[in-house]
Phi, psi and omega in degrees: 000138158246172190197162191285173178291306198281139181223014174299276207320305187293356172255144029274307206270329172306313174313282169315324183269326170284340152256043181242007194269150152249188174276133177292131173319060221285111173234338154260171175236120152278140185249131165209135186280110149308160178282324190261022197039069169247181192198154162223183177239117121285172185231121176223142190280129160289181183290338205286322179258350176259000156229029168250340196271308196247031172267317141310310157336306218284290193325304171311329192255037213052013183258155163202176177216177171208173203230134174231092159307139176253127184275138166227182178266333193275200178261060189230160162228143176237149177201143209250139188223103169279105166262131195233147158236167201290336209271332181101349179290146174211173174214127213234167213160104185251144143312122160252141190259156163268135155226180180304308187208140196257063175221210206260293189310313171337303190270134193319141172085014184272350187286000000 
């Protein structure tokens, strides 16, 4: 994680804004086969019900965020998530995805 030097003003309002959020929406279901061919089922919010859950919150209180792919060389996807307040504070956090092969098809969701 990274961060601005100061994080008073973005923890106050990330306080104040988790608590005025609501529960994010669970509307799909995934079906997945096991290696041994068995199956389940889940229920999951899409990104779509998780930033409808926090889009007011995040306003009211100066916050917003944003999501960035980062290009690497390797057989990887990064992806970079900025939570910013209005204040110029910010707090950063990046993901490495692993993938199969370092081409379009490789990386999760190109399917």
């Amino acid at each position: 994680m990274n961060s601005s030097e100061d994080i008073k003003d973005i923890a106050a309002a990330l306080s104040k804004a988790q608590a005025a959020m609501g529960t994010a929406k669970k509307g799909e279901t995934a079906k997945v086969t096991t290696k041994t061919g068995g199956s389940y089922s889940y229920n999951y919010a899409t990104m779509e019900s998780i930033v409808d859950a926090v889009r007011q919150p995040f306003a009211d209180n100066g916050l917003s965020f944003t999501q960035l792919p980062i290009g690497t060389d390797g057989n990887e996807v990064r992806v970079e998530t900025v939570l910013l307040h209005e204040s110029g504070q910010w707090i950063a956090s990046t993901i490495r995805i692993p993938v199969s092969v370092a081409d379009a098809q490789g990386f999760p969701g190109s399917r």
